[in-house]
N, C-alpha and C positions, 0 to 999 in steps of 0.2 A: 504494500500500500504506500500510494504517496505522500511524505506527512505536508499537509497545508502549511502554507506561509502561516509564519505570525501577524502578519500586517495582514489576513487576506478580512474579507468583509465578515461579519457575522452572519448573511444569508445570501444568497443569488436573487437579486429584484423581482420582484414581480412585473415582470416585463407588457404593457397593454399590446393588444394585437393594433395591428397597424392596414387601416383598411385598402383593400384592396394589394393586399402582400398574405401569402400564406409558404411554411416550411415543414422540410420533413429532415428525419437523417435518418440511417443507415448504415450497420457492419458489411462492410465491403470486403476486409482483408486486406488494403495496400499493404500493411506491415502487421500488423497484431491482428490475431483472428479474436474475436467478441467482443471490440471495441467496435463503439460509433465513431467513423472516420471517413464519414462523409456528409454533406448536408445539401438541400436543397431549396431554392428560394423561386417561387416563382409569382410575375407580377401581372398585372392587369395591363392592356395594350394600353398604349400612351406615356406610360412609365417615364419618367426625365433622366439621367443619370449625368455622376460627374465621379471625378476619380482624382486621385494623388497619387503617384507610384514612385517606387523606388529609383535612384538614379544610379543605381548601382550600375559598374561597366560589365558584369556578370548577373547580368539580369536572369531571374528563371523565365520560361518559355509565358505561362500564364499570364505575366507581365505585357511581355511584348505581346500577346493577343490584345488586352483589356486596352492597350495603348494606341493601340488601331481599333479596336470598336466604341472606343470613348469619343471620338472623332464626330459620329454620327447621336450622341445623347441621348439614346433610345435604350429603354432595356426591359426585356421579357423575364428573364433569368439570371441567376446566382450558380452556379456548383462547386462550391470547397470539398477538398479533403486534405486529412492532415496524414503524416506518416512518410509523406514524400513530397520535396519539393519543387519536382521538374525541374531544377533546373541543374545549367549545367552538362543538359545529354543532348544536346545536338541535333541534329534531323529528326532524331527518332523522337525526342520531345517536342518536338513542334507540331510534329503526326499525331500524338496524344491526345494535344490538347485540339486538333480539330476533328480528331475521331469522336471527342468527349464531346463538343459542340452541335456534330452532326448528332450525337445522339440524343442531346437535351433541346437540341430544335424540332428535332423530327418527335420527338413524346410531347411537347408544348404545343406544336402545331404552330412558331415562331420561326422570323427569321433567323440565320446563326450572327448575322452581328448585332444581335438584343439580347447575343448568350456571353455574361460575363464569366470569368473563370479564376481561381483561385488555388495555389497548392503550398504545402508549408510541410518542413521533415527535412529528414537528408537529403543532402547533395551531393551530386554525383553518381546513382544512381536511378536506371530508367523507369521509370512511372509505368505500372502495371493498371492501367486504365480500362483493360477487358473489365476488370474486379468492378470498378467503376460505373462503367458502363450497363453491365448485368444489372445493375440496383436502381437506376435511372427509374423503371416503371414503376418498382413496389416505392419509390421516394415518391413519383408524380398518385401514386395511389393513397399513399400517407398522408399528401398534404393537410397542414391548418396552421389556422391564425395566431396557436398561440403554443408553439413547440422552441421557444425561445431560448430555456435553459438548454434543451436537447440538443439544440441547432451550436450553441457556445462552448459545449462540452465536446462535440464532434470535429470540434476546430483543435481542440489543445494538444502539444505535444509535450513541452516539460512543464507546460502550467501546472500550477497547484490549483488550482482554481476556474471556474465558468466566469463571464467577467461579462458586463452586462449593466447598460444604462438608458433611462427614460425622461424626455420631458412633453410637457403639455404648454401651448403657447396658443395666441389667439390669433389670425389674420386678418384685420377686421372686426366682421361680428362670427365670423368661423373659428370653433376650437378643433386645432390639429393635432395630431401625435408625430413624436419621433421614439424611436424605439432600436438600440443600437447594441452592437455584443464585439467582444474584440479577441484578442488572443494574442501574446507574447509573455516570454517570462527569460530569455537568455536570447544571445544577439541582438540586443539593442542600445540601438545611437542611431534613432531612422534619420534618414536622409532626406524627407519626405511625409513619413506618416508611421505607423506601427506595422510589426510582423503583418497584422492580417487586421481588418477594423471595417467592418460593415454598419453603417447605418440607413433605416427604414423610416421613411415620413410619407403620410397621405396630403402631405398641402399642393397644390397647385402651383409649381414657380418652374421657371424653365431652367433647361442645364445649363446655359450660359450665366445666369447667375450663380444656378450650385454650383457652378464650378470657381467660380469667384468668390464667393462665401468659404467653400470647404479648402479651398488652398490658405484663402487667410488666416483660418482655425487651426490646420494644421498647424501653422507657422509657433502658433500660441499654444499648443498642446503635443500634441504626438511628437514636433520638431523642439522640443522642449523637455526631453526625458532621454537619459538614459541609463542602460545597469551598468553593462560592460564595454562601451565604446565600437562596437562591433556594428556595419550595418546588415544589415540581411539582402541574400538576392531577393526576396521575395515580399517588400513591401507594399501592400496594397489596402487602399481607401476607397472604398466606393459608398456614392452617397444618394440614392432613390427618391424621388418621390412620384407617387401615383395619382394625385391629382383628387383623387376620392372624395375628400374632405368636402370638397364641392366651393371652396373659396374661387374668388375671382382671382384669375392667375397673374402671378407676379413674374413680369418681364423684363423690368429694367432694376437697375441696382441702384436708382436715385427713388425707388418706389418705399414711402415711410413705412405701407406694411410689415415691411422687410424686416424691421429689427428687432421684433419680439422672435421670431427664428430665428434670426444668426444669433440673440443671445440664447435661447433655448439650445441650437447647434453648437457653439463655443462650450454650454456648460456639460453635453455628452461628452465632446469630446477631452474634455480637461477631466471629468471622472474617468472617462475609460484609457486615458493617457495614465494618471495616478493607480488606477489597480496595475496595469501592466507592472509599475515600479514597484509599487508591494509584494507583487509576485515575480520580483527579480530572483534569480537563481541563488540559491542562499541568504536570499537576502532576509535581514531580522531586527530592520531600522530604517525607517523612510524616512529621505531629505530633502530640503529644500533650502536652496542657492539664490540667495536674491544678493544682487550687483548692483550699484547703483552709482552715479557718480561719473560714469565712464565717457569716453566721449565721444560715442553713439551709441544707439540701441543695438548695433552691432557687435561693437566691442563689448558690451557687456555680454551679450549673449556670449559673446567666446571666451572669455573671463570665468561668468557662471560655468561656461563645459571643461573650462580645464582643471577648475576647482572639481565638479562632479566626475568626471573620467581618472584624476590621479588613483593611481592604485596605493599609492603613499597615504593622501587625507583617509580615502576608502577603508584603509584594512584600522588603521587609525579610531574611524569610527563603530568598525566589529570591534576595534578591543577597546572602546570604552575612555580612548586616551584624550584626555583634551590638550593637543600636541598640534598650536596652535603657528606655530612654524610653517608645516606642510602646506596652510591655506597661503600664507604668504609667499612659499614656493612655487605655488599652481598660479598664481596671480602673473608672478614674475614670468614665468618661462611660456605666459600666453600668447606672447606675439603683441599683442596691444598699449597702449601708451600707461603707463603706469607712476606714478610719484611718491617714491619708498616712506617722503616724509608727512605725505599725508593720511597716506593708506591709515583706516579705521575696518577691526576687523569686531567682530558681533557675534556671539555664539550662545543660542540659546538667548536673544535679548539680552545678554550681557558684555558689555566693551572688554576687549581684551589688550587692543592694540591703541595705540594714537602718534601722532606724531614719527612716524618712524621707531617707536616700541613697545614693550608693555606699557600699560596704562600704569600711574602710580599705583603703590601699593595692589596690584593686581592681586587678588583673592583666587585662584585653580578651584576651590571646593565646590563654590555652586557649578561652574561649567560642569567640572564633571559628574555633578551628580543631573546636568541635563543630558549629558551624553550617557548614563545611564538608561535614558528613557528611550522609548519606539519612534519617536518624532523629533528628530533633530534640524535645528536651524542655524543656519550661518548667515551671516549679513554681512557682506564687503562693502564698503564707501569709500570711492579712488578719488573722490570731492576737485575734479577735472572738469568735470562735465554735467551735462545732464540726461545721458547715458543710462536706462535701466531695462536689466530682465532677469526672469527667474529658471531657473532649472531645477527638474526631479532628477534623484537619484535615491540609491540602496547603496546600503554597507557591501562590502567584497568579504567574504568568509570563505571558511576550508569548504561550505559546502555546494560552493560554485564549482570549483575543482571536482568535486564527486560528482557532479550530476554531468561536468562539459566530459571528463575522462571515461566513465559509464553511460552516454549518450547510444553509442552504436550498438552494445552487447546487449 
């Protein structure tokens, strides 16, 4: 059995169905026979789609599909599975993923570029998509509205966890739903977006906005986390909506409707950016990296990552050390414009640093007794600029090493 994160939620949401979207999943056997390791999503014609993918230069095959059918903003279909992540194999995963497409067109009775696609697992070897393939009719038989946990569970590979968020916002006098599930928990530092992160909404807006919207969210969430510095071939964002809701449809990005959804949108995505980090591999301490001071929102942002990516602060924070050094080290070695004698470092709400040193009489006791705790905070002030962003990150423990060395057996 896998033991659950410590940081992971107390339950998996209650997820509302999302009209005009229904799911199924399914034991396929890509890799582990009686596990669910596949899922299905299928939409009502009209469908909108937008998407975020990885910019990886070892992109898996999945990818480059969803990247050519995102073009057209139309979408019938979903098909994930996890246990393999195409990518990496060459012809023959390319053949996969459109043998898998003919077969979720032709069960939908949809065109194949309305069929997105998705895979997550090892690399390097070739995706047995027969297995796949076979399960297609009893998934299009299974479908419904509210197989949500099912659907999130059939995505994970070393998750500890289903990972799953929901808001409700108005458009107008119309109340919509978004209703979203994700999956990662090792190789992340997306480039883009997260391992895998679907969300579902019934409003009415076209994909040229969601795709404007969900790029900019990303930026603030998913592009805002990471465990291990690692990107993945296989990150993908796709972001639905089916119109159902029956609101008058929003077409342009200067339409005021619009902000009660991207703030609903922004806040799935920042919960289901945040569990991914709680179900960082090993991880048994969630943090956050706020920079401010910098001199641009740039350079903070790459400030806050080299603070979160050291594996020096990281192992630092598995043991508890308030070894306030290491933050001043990850500052330094960012690349970005820095002022040793200003630098003001913050931990747990507490000054540590000013002036280019410890603060007078600096007191260790309370920091560490917040480094103790599951929620750790740091707070840089480069007082340069006006420069700020935040990053998530987890502690680095021995039991990253167990789970990345024991991955393949």
């Amino acid at each position: 059995m896998t033991t659950i994160s410590p940081l992971a939620p107390t339950e998996f949401p209650s997820l509302p169905a999302v009209s005009g979207v229904s799911v199924a999943t399914a034991c396929s056997g890509v890799r582990y026979s009686g596990k669910p390791d596949v899922f299905l999503a299928s939409m009502i014609p009209g469908t909108q789609a937008a998407g975020v993918l990885t910019r990886s230069q070892t992109a898996a095959a999945p990818v480059d599909w969803c990247r050519k059918v995102l073009r057209r903003g139309r979408a019938r279909a979903l098909i994930v599975n996890s246990g393999n992540a195409n990518a990496f194999t060459g012809l023959e995963g390319r053949k996969s993923v459109e043998r898998t497409v003919d077969k979720v067109a032709d069960t939908l009775n949809c065109p194949k570029s309305q069929v997105f696609v998705a895979s997550t697992g090892v690399i390097g070897e070739t995706l047995p998509d027969d297995r796949i393939r076979r399960s297609v009719a009893g998934l299009h038989d299974t479908l419904s509205p509210d197989a949500w946990q099912e659907a999130a569970t059939a995505i994970m590979t070393t998750d500890t966890f289903p990972k799953g968020a929901w808001r409700r916002a108005s458009i107008g006098d119309t109340e919509i739903t978004l209703t979203g599930i994700a999956k990662g928990s090792g190789m992340i530092a997306p480039d883009m977006a997260t391992m895998l992160a679907f969300i579902f909404s019934d409003a009415a807006i076209s994909a040229t906005v969601l795709q404007n919207i969900l790029s900019r969210g990303i930026d603030r969430s998913f592009n805002s986390i990471t465990v291990d510095g690692d990107t993945s071939t296989s990150d993908t964002a796709l972001l639905f909506a089916t119109g159902a809701a029956g609101n008058r449809p929003i077409v342009a990005m200067n339409d005021r409707r619009l902000h009660a959804f991207r703030t609903a949108l922004d806040g799935i995505l920042v919960d289901l950016a945040h569990q991914v980090v709680r179900d960082g591999e090993g991880a048994s301490k969630f943090v956050s990296v706020n920079v401010s001071g910098a001199r641009s929102a740039r350079a903070a942002k790459r400030i806050a990552l080299s603070i979160a990516n050291s594996p020096l602060v990281k192992t630092a924070i598995a043991g508890e050390d308030a070894n306030w050094g290491r933050i001043v080290m990850a500052v330094g070695k960012s690349g970005e414009k820095a002022d040793r004698d200003r630098l003001r470092i913050s931990i747990g709400g507490i000054r540590v640093t000013d002036g280019g040193r410890a603060v007078p009489d600096y007191d260790e006791a309370p920091v560490a007794r917040h480094m103790r705790g599951r929620e750790i905070d740091i707070d840089v002030d480069l007082q340069i600029g006006k420069g700020a962003a935040t990053v998530w990150t987890c502690d680095l423990t021995h039991g990253y090493i167990s789970i990345n060395g024991d991955y393949r057996s």
